[in-house]
OpenMM code with the backbone's topology and positions (N, CA, C; nanometers):
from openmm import Vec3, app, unit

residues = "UNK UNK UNK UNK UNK UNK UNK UNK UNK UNK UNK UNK UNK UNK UNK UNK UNK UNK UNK UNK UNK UNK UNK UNK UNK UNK UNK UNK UNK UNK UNK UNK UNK UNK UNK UNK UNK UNK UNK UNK UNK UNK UNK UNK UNK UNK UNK UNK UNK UNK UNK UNK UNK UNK UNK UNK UNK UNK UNK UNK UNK UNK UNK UNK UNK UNK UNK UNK UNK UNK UNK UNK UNK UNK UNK UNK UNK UNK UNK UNK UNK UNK UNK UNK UNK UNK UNK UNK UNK UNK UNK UNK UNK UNK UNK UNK UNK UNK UNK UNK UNK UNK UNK UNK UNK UNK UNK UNK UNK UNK UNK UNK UNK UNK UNK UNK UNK UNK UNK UNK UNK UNK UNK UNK UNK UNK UNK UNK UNK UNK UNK UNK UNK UNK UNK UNK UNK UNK UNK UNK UNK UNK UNK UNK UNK UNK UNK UNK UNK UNK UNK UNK UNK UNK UNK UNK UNK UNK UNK UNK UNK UNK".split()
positions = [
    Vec3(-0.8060, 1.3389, 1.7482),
    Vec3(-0.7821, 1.3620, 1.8900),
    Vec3(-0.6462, 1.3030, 1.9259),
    Vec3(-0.5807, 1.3634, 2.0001),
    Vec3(-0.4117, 1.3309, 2.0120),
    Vec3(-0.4082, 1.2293, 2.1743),
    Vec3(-0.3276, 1.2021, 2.1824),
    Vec3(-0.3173, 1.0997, 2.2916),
    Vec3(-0.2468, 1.2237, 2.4356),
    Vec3(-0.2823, 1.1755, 2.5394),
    Vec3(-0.2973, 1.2499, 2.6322),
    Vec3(-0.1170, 1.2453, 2.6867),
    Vec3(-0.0457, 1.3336, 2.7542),
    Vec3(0.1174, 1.3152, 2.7681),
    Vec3(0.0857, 1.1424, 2.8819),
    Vec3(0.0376, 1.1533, 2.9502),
    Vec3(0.0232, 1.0492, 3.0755),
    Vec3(0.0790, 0.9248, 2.9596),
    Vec3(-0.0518, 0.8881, 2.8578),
    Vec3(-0.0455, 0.8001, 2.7933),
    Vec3(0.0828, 0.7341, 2.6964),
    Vec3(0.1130, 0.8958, 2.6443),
    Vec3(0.2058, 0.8962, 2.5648),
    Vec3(0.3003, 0.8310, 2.6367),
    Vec3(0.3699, 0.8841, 2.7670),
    Vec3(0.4831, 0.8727, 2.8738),
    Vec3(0.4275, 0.7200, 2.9086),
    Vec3(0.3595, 0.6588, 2.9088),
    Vec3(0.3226, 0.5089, 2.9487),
    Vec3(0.3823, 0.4272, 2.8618),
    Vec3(0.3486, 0.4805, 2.7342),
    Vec3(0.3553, 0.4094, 2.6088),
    Vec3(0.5016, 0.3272, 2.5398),
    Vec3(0.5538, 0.4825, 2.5883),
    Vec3(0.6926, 0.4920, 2.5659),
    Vec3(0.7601, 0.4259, 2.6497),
    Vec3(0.7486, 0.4204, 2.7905),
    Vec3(0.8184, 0.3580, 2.8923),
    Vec3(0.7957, 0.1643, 2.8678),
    Vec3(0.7106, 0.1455, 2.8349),
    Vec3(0.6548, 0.0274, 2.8454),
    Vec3(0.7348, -0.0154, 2.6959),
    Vec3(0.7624, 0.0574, 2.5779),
    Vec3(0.8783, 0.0495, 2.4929),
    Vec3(0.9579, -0.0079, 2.5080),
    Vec3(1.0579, 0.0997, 2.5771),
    Vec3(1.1830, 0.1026, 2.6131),
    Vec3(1.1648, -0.0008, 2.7027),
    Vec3(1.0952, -0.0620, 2.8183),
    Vec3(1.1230, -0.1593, 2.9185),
    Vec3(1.0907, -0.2980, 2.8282),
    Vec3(1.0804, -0.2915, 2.6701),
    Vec3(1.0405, -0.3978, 2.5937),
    Vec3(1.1911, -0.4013, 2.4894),
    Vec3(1.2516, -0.2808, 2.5089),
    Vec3(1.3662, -0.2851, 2.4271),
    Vec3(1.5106, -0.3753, 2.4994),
    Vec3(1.4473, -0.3235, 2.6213),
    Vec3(1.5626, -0.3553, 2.8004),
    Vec3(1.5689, -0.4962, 2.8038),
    Vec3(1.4881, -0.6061, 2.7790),
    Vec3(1.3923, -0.6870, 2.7924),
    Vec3(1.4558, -0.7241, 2.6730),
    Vec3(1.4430, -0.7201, 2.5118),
    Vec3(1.5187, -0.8144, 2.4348),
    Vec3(1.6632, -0.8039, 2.4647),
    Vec3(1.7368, -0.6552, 2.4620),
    Vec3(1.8812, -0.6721, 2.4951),
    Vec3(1.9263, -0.7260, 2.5889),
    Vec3(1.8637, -0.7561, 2.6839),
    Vec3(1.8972, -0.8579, 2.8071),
    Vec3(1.9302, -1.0175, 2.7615),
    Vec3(1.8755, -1.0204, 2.6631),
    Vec3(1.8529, -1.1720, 2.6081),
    Vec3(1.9590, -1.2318, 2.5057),
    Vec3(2.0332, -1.0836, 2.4258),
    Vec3(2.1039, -1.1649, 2.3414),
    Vec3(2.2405, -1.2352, 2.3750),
    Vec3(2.2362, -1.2699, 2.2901),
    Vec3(2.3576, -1.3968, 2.3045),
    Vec3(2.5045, -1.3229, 2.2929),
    Vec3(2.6017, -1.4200, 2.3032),
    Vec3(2.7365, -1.4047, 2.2821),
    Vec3(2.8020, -1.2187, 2.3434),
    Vec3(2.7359, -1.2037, 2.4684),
    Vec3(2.7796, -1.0816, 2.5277),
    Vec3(2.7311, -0.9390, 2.4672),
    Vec3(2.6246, -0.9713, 2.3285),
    Vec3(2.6611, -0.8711, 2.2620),
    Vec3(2.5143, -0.7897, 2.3971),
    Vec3(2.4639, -0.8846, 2.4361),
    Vec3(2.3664, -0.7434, 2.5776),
    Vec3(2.4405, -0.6403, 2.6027),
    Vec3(2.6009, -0.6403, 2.6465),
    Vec3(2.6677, -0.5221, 2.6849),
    Vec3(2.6914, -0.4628, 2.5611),
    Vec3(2.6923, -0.4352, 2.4907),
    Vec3(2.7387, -0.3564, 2.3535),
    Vec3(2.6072, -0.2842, 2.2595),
    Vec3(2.5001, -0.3142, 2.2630),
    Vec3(2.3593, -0.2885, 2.1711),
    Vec3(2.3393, -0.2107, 2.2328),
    Vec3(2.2614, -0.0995, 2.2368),
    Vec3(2.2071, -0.0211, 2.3526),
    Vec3(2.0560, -0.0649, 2.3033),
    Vec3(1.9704, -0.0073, 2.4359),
    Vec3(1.8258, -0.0477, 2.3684),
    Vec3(1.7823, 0.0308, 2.2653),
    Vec3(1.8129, 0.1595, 2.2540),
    Vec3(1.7417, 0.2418, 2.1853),
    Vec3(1.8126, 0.2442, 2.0070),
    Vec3(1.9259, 0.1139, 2.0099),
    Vec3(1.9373, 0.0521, 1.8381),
    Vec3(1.8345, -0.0624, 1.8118),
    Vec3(1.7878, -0.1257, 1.9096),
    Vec3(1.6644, -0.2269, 1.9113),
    Vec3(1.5439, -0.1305, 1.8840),
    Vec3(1.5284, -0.0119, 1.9127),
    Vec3(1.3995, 0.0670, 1.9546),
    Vec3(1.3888, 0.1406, 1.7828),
    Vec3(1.4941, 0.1761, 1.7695),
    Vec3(1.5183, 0.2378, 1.6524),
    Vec3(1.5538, 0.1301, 1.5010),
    Vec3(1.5766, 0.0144, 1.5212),
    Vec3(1.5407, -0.0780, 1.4286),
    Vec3(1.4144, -0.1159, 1.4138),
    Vec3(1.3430, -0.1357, 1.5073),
    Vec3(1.2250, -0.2018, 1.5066),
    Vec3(1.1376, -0.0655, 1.4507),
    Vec3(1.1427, 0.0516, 1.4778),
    Vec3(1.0570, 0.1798, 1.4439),
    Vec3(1.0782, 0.1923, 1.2662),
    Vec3(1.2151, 0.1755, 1.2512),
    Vec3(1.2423, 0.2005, 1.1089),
    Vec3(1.2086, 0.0747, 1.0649),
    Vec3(1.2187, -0.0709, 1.1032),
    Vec3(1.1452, -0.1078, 0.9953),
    Vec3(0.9935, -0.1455, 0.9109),
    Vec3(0.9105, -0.1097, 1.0515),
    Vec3(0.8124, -0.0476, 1.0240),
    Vec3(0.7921, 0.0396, 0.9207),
    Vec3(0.8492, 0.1614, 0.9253),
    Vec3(0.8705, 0.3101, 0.8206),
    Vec3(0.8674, 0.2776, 0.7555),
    Vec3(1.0122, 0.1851, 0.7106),
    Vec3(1.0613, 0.1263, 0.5892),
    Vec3(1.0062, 0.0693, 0.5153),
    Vec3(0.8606, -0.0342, 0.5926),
    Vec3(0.7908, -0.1255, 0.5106),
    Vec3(0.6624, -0.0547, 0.4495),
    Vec3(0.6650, 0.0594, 0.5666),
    Vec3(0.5825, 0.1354, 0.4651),
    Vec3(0.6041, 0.2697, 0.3532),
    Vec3(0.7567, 0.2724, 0.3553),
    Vec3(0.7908, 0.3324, 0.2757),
    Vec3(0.8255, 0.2488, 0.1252),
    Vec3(0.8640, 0.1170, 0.1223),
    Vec3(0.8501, 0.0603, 0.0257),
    Vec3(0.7352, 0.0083, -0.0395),
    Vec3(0.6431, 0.0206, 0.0439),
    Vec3(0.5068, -0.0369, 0.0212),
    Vec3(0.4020, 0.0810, -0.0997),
    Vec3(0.4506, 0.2501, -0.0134),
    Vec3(0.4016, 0.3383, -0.1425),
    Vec3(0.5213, 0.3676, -0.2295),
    Vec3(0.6151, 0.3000, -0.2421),
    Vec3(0.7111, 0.3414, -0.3437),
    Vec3(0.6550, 0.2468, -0.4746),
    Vec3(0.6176, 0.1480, -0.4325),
    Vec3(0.5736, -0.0078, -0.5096),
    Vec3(0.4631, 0.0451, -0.5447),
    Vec3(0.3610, 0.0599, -0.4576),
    Vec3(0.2236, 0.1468, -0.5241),
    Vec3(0.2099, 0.2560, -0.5927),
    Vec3(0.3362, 0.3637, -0.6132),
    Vec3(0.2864, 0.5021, -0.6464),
    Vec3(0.3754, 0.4675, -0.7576),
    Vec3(0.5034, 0.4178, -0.7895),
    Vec3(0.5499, 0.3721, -0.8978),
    Vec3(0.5287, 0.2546, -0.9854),
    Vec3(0.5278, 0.1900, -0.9256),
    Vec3(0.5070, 0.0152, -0.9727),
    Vec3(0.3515, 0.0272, -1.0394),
    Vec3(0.2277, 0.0750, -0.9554),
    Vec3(0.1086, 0.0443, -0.9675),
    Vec3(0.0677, 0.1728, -1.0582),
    Vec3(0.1006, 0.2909, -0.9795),
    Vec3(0.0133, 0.4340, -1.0468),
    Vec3(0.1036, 0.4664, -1.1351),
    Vec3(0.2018, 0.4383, -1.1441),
    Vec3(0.3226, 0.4714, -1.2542),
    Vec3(0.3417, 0.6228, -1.2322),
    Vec3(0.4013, 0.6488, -1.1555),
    Vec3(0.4598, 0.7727, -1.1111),
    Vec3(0.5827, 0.7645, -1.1687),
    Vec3(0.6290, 0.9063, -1.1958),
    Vec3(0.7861, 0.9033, -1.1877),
    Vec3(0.8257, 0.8583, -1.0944),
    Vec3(0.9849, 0.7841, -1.0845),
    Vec3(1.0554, 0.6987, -0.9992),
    Vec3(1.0994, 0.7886, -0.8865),
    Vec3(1.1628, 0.9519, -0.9416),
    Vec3(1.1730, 1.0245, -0.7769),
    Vec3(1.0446, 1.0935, -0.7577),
    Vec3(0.9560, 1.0916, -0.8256),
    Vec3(0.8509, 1.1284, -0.7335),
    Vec3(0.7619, 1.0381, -0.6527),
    Vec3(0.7734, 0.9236, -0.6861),
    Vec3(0.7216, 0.8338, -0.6410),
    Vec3(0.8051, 0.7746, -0.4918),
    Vec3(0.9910, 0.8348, -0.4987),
    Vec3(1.0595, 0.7986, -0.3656),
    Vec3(1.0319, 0.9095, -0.3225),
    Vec3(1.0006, 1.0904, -0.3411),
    Vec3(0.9849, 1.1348, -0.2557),
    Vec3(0.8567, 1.1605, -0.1762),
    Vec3(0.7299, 1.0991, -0.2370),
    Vec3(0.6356, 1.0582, -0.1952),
    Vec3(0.6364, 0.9803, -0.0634),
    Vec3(0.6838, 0.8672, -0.1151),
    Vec3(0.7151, 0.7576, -0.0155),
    Vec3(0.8073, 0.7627, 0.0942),
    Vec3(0.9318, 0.8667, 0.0962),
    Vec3(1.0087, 0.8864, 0.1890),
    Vec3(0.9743, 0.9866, 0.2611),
    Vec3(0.8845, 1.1019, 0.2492),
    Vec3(0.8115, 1.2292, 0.3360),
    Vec3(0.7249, 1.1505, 0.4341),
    Vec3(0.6563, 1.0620, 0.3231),
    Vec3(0.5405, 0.9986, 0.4470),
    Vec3(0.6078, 0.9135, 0.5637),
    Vec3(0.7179, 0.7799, 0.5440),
    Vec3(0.7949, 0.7317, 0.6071),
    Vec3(0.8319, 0.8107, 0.7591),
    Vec3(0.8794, 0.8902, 0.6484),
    Vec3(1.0281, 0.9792, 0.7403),
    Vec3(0.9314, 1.0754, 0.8334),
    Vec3(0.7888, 1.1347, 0.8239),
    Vec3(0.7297, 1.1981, 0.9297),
    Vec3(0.6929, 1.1004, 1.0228),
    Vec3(0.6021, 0.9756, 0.9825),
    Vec3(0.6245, 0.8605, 1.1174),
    Vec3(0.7205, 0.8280, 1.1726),
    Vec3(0.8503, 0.8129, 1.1116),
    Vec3(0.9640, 0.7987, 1.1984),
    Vec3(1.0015, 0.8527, 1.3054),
    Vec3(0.9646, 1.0388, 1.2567),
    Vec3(1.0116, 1.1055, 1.3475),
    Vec3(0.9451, 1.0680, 1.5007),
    Vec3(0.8008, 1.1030, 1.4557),
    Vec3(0.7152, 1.0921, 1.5847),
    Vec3(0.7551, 0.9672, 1.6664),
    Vec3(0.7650, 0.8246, 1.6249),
    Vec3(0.7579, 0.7226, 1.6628),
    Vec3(0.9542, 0.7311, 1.7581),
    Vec3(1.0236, 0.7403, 1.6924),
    Vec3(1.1460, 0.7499, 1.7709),
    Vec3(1.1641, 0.8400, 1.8679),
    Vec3(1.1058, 0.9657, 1.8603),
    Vec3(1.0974, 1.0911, 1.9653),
    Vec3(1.0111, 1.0341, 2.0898),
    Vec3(0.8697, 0.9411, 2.0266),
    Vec3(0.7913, 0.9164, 2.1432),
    Vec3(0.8281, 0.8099, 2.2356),
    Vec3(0.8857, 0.7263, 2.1397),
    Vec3(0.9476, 0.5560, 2.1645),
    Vec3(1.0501, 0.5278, 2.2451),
    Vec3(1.1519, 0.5536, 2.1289),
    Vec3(1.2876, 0.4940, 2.0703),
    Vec3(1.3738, 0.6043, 2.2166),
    Vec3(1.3691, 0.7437, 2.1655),
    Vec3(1.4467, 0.8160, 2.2490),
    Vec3(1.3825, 0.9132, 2.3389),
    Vec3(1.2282, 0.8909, 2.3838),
    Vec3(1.1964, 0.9608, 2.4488),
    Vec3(1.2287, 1.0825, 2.5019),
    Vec3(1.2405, 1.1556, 2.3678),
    Vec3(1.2842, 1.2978, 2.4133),
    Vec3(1.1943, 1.3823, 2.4521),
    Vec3(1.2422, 1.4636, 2.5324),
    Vec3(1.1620, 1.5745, 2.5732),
    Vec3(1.2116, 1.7166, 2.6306),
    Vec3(1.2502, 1.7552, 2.4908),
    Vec3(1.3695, 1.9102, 2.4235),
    Vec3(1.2533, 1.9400, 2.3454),
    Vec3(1.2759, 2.0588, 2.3267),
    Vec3(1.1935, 2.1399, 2.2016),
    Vec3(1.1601, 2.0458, 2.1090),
    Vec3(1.0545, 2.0307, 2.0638),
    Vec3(1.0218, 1.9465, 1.9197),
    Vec3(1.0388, 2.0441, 1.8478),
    Vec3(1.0422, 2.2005, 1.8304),
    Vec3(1.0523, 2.2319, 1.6916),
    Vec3(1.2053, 2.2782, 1.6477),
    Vec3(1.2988, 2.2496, 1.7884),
    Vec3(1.4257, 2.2427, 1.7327),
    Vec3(1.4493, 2.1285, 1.7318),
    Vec3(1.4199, 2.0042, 1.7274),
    Vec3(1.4514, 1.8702, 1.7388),
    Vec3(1.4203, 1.8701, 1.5337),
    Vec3(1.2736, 1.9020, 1.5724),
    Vec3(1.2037, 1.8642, 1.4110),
    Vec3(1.3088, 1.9539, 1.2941),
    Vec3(1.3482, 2.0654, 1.3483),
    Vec3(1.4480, 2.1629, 1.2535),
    Vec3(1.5524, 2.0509, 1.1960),
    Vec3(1.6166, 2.0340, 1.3316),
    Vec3(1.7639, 1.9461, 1.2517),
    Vec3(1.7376, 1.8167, 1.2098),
    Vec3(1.6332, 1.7429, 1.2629),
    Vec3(1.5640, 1.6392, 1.1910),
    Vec3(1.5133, 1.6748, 1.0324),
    Vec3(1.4779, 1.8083, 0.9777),
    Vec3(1.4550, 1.7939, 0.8625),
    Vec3(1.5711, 1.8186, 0.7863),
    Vec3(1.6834, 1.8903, 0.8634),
    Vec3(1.8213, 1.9082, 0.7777),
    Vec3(1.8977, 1.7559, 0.7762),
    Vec3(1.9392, 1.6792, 0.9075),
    Vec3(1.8966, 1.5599, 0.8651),
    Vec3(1.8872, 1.4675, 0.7608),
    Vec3(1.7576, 1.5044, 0.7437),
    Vec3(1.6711, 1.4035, 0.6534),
    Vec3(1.7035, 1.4523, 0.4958),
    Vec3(1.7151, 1.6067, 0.4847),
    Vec3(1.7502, 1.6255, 0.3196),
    Vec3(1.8879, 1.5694, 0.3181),
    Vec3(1.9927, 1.5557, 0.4044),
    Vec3(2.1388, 1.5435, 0.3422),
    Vec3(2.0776, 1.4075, 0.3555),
    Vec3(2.0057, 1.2975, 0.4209),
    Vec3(1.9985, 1.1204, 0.3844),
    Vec3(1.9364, 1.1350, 0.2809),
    Vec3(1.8093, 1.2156, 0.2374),
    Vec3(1.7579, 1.2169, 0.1184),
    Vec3(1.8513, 1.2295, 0.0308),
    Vec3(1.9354, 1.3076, 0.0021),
    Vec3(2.0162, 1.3605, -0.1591),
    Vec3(2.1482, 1.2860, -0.1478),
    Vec3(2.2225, 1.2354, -0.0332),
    Vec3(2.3114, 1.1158, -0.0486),
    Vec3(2.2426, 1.0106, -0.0852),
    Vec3(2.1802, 0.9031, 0.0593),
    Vec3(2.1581, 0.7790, 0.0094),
    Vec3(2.0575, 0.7562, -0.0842),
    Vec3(1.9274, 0.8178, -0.0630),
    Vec3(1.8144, 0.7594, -0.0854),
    Vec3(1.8088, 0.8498, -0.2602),
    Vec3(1.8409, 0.9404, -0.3115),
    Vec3(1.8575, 0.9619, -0.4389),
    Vec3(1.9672, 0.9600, -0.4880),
    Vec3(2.0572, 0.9777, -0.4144),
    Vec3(2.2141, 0.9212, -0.4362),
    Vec3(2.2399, 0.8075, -0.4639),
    Vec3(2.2306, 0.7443, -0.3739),
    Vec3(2.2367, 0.5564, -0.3621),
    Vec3(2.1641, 0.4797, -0.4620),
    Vec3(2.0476, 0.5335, -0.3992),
    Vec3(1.9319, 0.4314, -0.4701),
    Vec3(1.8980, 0.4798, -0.5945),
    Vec3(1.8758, 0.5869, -0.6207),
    Vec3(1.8738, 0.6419, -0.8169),
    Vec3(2.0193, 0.5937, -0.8845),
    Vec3(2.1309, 0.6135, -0.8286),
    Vec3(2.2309, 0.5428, -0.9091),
    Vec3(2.2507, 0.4168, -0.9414),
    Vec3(2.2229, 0.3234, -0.7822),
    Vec3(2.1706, 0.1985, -0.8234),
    Vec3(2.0527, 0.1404, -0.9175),
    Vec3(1.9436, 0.2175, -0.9247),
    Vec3(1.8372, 0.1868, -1.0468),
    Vec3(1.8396, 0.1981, -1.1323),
    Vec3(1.9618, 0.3261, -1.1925),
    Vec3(1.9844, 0.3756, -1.2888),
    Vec3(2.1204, 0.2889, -1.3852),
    Vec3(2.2047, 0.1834, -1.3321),
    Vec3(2.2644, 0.1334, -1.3130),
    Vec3(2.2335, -0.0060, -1.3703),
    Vec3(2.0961, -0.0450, -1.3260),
    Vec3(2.0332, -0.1649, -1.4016),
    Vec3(1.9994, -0.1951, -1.2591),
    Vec3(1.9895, -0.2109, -1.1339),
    Vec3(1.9146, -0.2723, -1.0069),
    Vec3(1.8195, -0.2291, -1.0401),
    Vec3(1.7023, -0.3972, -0.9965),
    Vec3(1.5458, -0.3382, -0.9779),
    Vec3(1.5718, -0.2242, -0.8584),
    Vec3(1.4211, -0.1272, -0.8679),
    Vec3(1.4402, -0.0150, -0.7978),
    Vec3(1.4040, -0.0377, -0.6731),
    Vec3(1.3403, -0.1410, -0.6389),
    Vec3(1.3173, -0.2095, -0.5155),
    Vec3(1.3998, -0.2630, -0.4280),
    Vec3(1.5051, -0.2979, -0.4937),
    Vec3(1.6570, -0.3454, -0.4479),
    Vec3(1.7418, -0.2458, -0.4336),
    Vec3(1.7448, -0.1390, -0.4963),
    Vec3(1.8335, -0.0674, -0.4968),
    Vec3(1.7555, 0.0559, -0.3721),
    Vec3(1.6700, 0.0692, -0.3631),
    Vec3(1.6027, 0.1160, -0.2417),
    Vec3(1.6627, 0.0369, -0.0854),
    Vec3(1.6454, -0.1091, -0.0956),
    Vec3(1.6621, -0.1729, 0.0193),
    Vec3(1.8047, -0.1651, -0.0033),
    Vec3(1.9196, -0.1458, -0.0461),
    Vec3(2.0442, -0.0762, -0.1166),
    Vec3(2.0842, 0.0192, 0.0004),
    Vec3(2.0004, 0.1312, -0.0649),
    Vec3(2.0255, 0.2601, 0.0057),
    Vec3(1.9721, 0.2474, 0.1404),
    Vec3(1.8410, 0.1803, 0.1703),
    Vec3(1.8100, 0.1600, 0.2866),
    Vec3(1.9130, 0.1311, 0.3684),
    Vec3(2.0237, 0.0282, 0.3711),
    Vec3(2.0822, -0.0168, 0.4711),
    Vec3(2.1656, 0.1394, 0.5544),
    Vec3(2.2408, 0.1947, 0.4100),
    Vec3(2.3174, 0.2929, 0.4513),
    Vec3(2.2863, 0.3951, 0.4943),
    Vec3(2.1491, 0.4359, 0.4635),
    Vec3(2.0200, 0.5121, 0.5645),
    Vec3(2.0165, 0.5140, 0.6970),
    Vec3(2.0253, 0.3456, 0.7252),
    Vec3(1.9918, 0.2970, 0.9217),
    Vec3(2.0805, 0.3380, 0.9859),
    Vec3(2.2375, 0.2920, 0.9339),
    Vec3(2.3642, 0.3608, 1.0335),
    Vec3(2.3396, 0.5217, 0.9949),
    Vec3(2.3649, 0.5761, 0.8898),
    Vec3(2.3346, 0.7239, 0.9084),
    Vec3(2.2386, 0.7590, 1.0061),
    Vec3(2.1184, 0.7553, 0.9806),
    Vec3(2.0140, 0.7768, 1.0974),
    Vec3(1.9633, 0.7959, 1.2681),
    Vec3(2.0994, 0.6348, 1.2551),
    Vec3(2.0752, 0.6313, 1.4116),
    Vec3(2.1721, 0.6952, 1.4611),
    Vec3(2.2624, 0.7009, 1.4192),
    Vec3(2.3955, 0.8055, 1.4791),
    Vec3(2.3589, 0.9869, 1.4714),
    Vec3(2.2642, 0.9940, 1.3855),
    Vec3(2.2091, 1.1331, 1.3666),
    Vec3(2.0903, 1.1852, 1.4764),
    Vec3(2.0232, 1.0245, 1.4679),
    Vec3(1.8889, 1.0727, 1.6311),
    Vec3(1.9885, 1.0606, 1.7390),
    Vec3(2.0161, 0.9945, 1.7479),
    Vec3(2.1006, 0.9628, 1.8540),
    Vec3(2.1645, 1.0515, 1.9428),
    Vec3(2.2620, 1.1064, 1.8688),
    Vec3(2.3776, 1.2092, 1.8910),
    Vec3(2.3502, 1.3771, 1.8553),
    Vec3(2.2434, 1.3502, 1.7282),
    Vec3(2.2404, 1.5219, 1.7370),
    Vec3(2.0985, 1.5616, 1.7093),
    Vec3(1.9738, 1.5160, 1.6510),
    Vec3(1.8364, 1.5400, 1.6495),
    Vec3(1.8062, 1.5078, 1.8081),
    Vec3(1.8101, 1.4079, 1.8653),
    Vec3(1.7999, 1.3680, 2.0115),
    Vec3(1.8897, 1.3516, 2.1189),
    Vec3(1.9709, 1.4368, 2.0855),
    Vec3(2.1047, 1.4586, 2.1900),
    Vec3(2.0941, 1.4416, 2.3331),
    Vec3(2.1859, 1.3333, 2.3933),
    Vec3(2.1485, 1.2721, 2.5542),
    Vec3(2.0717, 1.3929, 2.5973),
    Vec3(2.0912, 1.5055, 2.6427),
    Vec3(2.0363, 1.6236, 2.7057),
    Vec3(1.8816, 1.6346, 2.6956),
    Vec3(1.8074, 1.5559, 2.5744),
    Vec3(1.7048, 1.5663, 2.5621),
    Vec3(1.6174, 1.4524, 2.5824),
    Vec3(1.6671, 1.3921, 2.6497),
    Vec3(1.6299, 1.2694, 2.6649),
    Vec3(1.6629, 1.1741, 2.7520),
    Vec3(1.5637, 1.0584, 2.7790),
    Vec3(1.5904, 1.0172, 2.9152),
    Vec3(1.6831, 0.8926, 2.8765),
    Vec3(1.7839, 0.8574, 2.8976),
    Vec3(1.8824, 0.7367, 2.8949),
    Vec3(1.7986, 0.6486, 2.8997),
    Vec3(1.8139, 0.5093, 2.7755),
    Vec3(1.7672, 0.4156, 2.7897),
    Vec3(1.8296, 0.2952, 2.6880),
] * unit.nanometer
topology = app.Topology()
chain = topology.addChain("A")
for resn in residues:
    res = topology.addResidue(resn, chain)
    for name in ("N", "CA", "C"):
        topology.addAtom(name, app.Element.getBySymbol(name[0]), res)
């Protein structure tokens, strides 16, 4: 059973007025410079993240999967909570989801085949544990990402400023 829009729109607001709420707080001026929705969108991804390393560790480490099947396992599942959670959260959009979800999956294959098999298979392949070389590629993932919801999966137009 899916959550009702009222709820959803509560959920989200009460977010963002939690994102408003730490950036108000930080130090050394940087409140004017963060926007909330890099607080909204850190905190969503590292969630993802922990559970994207969590079945990368289990489906490779434990079940002994191959190493990219075991990241693209782990990065499909990630990367579909992400979406939902930043669309509902982070940038409260409300544009087409199935043109949002379109360029969100084009997106997601060019971070997939740069960083995350780019990055991180070269780094493992290289001699980094693959766990490291994941949190590796991870970093260069987050700036890609958020400049991608941001600006063109969730483009201001679709969404309410926050």
């Amino acid at each position: 059973m899916s959550r009702s829009a009222p709820a959803r729109t509560a959920a989200g607001e009460r977010y963002v007025a939690a994102m408003r709420g730490f950036v108000r707080h930080l130090p050394f001026g940087l409140s004017e410079v963060v926007a909330p929705t890099l607080v909204g969108f850190l905190l969503v991804n590292t969630v993802t993240f922990a559970i994207d390393l969590s079945l990368l560790s289990a489906l490779h480490g434990l079940a002994h999967w191959p190493l990219p099947a075991a990241i693209t396992a782990s990065y499909a599942t990630a990367f579909a909570l992400n979406f939902a959670l930043n669309r509902v959260l982070t940038f409260r959009a409300h544009g087409a989801v199935g043109r949002q979800l379109a360029v969100y999956v084009a997106v997601v294959i060019v971070n997939y085949l740069a960083w995350i098999l780019g990055v991180g298979d070269a780094l493992a392949w290289a001699g980094l544990d693959y766990r490291l070389a994941r949190i590796a590629a991870g970093a260069c993932e987050a700036a890609y990402m958020y400049a991608a919801l941001r600006w063109v999966v969730f483009r201001p137009s679709g969404r309410i400023e926050g």
